[in-house]
C-alpha positions in Angstrom: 224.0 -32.4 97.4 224.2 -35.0 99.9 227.0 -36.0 102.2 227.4 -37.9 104.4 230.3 -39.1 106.7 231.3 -43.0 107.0 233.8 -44.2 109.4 235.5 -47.2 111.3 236.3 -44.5 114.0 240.4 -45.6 114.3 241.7 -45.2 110.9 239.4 -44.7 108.3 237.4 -41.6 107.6 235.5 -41.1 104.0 233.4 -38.5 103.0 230.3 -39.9 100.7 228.5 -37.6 97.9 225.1 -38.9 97.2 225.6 -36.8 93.7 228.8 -39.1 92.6 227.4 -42.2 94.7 231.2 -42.6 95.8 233.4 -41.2 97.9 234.9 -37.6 97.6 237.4 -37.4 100.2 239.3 -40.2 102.7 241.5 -39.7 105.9 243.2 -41.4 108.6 241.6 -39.6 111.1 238.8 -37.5 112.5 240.5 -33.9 112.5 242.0 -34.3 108.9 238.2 -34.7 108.3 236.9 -31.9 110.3 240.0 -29.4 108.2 238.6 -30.9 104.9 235.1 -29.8 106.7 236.2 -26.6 107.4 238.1 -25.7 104.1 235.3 -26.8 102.1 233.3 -23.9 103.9 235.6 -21.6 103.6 235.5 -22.3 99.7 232.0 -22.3 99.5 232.2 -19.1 100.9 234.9 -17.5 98.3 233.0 -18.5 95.8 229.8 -16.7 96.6 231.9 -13.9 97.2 233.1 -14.3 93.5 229.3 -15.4 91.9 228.5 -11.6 94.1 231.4 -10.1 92.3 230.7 -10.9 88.8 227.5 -10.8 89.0 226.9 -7.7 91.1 223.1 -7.5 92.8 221.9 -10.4 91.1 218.5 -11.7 93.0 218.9 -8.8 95.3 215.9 -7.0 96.0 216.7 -3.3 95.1 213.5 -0.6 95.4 211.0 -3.6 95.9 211.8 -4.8 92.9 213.9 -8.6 92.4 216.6 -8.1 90.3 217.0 -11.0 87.6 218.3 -8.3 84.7 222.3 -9.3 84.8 223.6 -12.2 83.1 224.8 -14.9 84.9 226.6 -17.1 82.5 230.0 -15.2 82.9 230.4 -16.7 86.6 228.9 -20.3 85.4 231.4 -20.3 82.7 234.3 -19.4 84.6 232.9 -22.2 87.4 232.5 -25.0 85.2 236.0 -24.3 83.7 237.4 -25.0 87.3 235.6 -28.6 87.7 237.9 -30.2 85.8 241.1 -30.1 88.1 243.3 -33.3 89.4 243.5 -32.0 92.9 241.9 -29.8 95.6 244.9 -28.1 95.8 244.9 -27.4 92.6 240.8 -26.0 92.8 241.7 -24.3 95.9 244.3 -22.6 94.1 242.2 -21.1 91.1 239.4 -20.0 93.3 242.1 -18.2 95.3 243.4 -16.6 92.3 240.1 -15.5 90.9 239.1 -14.8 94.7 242.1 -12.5 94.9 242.2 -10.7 91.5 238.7 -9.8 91.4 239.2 -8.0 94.8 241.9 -6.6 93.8 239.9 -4.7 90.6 237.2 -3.9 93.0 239.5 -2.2 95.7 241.1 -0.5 92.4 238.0 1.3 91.5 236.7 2.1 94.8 240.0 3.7 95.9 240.5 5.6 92.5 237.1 7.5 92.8 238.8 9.2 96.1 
């Protein structure tokens, strides 16, 4: 996906997605931009965690071997199900939840083999 930044460097800031040809997020100024920036990342990076979570090893290489064995449908499912919402906020929100709950099962069953 490409994005690209346009600007009239006083008041306007938009961020442009080549994939929607439009644009995806607009600011008054340069460090609203650089938080959207920055949130973005740290959403991206939730939601590998999750993708790692549900799908546990998946394209890892475990004894030399790449494994492709798991099923990755449940994460996709659950992803697409989130694309639909009004505001980031409101996306934010659910990957937070899903973020939060999913650790929360895996701290459960780590700490109850102790």
């Amino acid at each position: 996906m490409g994005r690209s930044i346009k600007t009239n460097f006083k008041n306007k800031w938009q961020m442009w997605s080549s994939v929607s040809d439009s644009v995806i997020y607009e600011c008054e100024s340069k460090n609203e931009l650089v938080y959207f920036i920055a949130k973005e990342a740290e959403y991206d990076g939730k939601l590998k965690a999750i993708e790692e979570i549900m799908n546990p090893l998946f394209k890892w290489m475990i004894n030399d071997s790449l494994n492709f064995n798991q099923n990755n449908d449940q994460y996709f499912e659950w992803f697409k199900s989130i694309q639909n919402c009004e505001t980031y906020e409101e996306y934010y929100s659910k990957i937070d939840d899903k973020y939060n709950g999913l650790l929360k099962e895996l701290e459960t069953t780590i700490t109850s083999k102790d």
